[in-house]
PAZAPA-4460 file (N, C-alpha, C; in steps of 0.05 Angstrom, whole numbers, plus 32768, in hexadecimal, padded with zeros to 4 digits):
% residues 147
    n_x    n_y    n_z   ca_x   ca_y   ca_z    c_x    c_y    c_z   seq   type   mol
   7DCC   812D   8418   7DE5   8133   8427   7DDF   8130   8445     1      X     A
   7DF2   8130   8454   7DEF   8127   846A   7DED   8144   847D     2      X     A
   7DDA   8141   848F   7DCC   815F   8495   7DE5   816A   84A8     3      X     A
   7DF7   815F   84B6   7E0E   8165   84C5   7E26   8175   84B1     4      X     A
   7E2C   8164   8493   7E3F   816B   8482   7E37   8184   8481     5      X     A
   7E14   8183   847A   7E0E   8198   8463   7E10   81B8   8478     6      X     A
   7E0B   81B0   849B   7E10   81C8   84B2   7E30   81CB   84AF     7      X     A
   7E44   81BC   84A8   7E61   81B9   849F   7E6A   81D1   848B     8      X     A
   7E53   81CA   846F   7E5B   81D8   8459   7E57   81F3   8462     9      X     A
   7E3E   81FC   846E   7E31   8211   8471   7E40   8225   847C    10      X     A
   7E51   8217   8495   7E59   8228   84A7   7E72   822F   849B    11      X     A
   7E86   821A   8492   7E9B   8226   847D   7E98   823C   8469    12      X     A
   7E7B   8235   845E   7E77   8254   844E   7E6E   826B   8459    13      X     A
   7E67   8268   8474   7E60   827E   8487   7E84   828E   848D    14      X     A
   7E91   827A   848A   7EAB   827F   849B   7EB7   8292   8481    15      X     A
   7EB9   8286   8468   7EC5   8292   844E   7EBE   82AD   8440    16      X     A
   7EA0   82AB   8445   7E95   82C5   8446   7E9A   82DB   845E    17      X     A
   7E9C   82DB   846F   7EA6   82E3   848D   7EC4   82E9   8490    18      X     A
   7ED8   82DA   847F   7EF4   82E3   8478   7EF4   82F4   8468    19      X     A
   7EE1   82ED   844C   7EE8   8308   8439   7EDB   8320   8444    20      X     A
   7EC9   8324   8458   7EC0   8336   845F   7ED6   8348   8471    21      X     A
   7EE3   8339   847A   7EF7   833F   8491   7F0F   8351   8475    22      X     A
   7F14   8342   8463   7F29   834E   8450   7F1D   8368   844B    23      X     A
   7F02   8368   843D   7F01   8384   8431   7F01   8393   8447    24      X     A
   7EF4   8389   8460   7F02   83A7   846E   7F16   83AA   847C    25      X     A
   7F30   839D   847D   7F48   83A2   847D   7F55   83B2   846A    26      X     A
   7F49   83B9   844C   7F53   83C3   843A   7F54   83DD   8448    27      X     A
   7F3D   83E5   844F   7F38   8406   845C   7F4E   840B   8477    28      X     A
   7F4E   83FB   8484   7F56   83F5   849F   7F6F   8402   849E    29      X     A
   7F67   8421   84AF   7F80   842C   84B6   7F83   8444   84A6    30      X     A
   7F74   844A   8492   7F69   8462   8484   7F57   8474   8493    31      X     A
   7F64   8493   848F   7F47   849F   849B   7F2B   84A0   849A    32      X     A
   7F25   84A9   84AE   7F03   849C   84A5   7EF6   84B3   8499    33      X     A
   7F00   84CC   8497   7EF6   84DE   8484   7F05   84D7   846A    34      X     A
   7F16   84CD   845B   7F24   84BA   8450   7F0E   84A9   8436    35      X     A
   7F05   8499   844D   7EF6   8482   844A   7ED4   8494   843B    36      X     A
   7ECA   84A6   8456   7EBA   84B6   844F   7EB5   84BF   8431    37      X     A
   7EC0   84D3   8425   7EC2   84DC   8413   7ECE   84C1   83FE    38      X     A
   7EDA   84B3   83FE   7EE2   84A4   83EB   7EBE   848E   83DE    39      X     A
   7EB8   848E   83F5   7E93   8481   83F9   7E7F   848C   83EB    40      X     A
   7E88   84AC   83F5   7E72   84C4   83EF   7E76   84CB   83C6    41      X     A
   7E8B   84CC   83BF   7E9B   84CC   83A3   7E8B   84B5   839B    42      X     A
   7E98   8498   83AA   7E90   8481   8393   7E66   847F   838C    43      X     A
   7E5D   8484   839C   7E45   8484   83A0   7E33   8497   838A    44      X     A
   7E49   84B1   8387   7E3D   84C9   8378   7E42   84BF   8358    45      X     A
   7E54   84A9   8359   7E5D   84AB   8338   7E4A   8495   832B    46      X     A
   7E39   8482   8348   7E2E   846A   8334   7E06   8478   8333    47      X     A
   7E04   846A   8319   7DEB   847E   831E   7DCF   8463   8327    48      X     A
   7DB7   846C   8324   7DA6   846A   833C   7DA5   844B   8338    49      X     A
   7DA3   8440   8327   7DA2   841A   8323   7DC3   840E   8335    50      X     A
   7DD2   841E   832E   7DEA   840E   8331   7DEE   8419   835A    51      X     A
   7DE7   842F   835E   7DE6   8439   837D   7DD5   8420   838A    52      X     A
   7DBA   8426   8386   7DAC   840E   838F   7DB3   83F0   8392    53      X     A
   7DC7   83E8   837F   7DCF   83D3   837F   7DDE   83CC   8395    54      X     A
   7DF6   83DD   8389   7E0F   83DD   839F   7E05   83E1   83BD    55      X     A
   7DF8   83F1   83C5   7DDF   83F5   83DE   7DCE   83DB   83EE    56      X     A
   7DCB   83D0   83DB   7DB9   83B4   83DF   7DCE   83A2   83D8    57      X     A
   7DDC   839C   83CE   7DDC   8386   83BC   7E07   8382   83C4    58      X     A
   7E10   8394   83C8   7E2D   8397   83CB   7E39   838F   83AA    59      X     A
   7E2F   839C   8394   7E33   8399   837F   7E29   83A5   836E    60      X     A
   7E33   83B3   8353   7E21   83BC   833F   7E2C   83B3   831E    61      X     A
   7E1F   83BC   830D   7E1E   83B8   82F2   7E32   83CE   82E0    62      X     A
   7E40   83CD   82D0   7E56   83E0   82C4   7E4A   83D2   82A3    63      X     A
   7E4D   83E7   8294   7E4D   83E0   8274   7E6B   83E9   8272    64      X     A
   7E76   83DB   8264   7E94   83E5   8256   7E90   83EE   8241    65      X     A
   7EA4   83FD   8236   7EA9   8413   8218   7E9D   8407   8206    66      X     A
   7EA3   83E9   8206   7E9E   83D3   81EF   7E81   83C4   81F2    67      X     A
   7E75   83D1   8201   7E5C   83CE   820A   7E4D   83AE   8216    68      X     A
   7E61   83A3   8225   7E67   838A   822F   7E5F   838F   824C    69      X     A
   7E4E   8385   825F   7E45   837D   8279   7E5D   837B   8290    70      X     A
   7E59   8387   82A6   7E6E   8377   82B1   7E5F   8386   82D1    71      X     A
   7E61   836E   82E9   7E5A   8376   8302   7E7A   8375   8318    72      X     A
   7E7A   8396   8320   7E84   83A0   8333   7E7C   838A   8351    73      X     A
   7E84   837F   8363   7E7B   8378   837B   7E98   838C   838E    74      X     A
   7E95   8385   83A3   7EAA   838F   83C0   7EC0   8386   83B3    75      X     A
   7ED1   839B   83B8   7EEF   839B   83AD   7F04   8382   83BF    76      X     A
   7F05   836D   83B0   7F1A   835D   83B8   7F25   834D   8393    77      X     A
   7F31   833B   83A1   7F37   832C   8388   7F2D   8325   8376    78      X     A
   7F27   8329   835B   7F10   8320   834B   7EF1   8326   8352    79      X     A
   7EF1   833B   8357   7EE0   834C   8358   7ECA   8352   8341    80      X     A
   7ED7   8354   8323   7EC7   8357   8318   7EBB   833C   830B    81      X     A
   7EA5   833D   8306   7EA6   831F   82F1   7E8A   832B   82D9    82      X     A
   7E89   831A   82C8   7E70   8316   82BA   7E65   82FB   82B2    83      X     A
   7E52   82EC   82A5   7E4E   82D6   82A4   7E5D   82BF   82AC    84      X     A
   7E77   82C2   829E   7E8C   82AF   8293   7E9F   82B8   8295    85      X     A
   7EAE   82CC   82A2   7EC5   82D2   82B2   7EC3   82E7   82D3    86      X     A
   7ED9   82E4   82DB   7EDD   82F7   82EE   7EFA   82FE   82E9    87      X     A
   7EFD   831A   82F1   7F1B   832A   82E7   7F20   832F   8305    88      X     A
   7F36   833C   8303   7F40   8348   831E   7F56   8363   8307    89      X     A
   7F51   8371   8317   7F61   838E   8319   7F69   8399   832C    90      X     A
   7F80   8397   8339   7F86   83A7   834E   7F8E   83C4   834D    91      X     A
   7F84   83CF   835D   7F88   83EF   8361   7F97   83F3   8376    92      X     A
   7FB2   83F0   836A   7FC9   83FC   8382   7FC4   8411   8392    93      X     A
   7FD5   8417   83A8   7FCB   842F   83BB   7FBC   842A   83D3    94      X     A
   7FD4   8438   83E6   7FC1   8433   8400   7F9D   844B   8404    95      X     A
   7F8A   8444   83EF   7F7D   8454   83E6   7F60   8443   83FA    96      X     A
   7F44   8451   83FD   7F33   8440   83FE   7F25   8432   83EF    97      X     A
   7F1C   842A   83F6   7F12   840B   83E4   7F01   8416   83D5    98      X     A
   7EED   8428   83D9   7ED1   8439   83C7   7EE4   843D   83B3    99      X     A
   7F02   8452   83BC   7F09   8462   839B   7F20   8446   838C   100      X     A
   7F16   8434   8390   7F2E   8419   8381   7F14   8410   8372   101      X     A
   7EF5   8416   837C   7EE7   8407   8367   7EDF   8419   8356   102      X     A
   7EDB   8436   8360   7ECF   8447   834D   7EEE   8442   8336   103      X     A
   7F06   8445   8337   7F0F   8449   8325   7F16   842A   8317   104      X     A
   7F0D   840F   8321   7F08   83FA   8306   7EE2   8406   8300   105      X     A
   7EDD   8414   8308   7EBF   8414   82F6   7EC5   842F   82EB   106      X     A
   7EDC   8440   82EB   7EDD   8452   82D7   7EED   8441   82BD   107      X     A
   7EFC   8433   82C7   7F12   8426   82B1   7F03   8418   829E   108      X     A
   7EF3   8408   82AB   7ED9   83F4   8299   7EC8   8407   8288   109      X     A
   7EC7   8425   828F   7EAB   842F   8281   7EBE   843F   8267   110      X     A
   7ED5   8443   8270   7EE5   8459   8267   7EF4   844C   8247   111      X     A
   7F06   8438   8254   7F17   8424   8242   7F13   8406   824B   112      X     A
   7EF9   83F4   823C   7EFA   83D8   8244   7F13   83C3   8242   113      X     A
   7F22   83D0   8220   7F37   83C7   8219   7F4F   83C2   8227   114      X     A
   7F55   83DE   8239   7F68   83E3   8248   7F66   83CA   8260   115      X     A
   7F4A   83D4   8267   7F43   83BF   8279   7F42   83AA   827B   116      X     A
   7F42   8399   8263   7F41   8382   825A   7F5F   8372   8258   117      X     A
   7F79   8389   824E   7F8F   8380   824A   7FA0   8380   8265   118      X     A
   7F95   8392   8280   7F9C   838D   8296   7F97   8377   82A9   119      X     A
   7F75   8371   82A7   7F71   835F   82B7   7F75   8348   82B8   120      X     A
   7F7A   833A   82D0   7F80   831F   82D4   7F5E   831A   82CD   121      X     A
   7F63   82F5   82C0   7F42   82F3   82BA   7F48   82D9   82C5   122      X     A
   7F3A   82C4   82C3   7F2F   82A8   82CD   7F14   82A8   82BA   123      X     A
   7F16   8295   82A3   7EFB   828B   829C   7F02   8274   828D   124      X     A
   7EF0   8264   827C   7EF0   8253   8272   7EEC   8259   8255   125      X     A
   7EE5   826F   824C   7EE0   8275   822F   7EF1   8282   8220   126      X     A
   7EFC   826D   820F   7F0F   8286   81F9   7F07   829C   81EA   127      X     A
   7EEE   82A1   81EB   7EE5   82C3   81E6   7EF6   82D4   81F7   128      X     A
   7EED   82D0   8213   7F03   82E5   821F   7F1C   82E0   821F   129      X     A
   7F2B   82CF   8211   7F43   82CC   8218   7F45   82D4   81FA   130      X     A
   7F3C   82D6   81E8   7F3F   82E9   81C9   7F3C   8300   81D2   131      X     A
   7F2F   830A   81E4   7F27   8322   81E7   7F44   8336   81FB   132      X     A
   7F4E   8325   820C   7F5D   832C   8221   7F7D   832E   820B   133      X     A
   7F7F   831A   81FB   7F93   8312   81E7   7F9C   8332   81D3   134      X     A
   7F7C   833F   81CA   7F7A   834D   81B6   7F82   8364   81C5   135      X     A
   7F75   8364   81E5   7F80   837D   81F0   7F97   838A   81F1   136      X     A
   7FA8   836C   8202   7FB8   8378   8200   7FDA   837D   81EA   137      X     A
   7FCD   8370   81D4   7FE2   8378   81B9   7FD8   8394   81B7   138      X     A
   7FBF   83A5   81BC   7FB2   83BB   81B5   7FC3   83CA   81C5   139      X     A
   7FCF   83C3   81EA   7FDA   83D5   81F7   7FFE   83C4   820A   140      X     A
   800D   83C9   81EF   8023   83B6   81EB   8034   83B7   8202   141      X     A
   8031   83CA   8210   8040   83D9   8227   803C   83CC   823F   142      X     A
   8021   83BB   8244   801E   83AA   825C   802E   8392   825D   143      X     A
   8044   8393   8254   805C   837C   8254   8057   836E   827A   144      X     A
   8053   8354   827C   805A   8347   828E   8036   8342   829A   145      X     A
   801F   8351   828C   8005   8356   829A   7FFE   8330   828D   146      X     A
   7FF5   8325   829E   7FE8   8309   8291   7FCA   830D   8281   147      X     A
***
């Protein structure tokens, strides 16, 4: 590749990464900061010592669902969650902070995968999860209009 394109590509992904950075903290933006505080101090206390560390280092951690299926938490924006072969999105309405919108998709994931499954928007390529998202939601008939 041509060493100019490839300073081209770079800096565009400097820039893309640098916008979504700019989003997640607009989410907060304008919330109190004792608000913010405690919503930090909560999410922090509920993940335990592998998944703290992660999120700490890593801006991400590991969730098992009910159904005992994998799935990584990253910074709350769009499609947030993924595992191998998909990424979901769940939005958590509410002018709330961003800590208590993930603790509660990593309570939803630990609590009811199903639920979770028949809510979320997904993106993948495998009709496993799309059997799986299918089964959910005939299981919870009430999410009329949820894709």
């Amino acid at each position: 590749m041509n060493p100019d394109l490839s300073r081209v590509c770079e800096l565009f992904a400097a820039t893309v990464v640098a916008g979504i950075a700019v989003l997640v903290w607009r989410e907060d933006a304008g919330l109190p900061r004792e608000a913010r505080r405690r919503a930090r101090g909560l999410f922090l206390s509920k993940l335990d010592r592998k998944q703290r560390w992660s999120w700490l280092v890593r801006r991400r951690f590991e969730v098992c669902g009910s159904a005992g299926r994998r799935y990584t938490i990253g910074a709350y924006r769009p499609f947030n969650i993924s595992t191998a072969d998909a990424v979901f999105c769940v939005q958590v309405n509410g002018r709330i902070p961003a800590h208590d919108k993930l603790l509660a998709q990593k309570l939803l994931i630990e609590a009811d995968e199903t639920l979770f499954l028949a809510h979320a928007n997904m993106r993948t390529q495998s009709r496993a999860w799309e059997k799986l998202a299918a089964a959910a939601r005939s299981h919870y008939p009430t999410l009329t209009g949820v894709k």
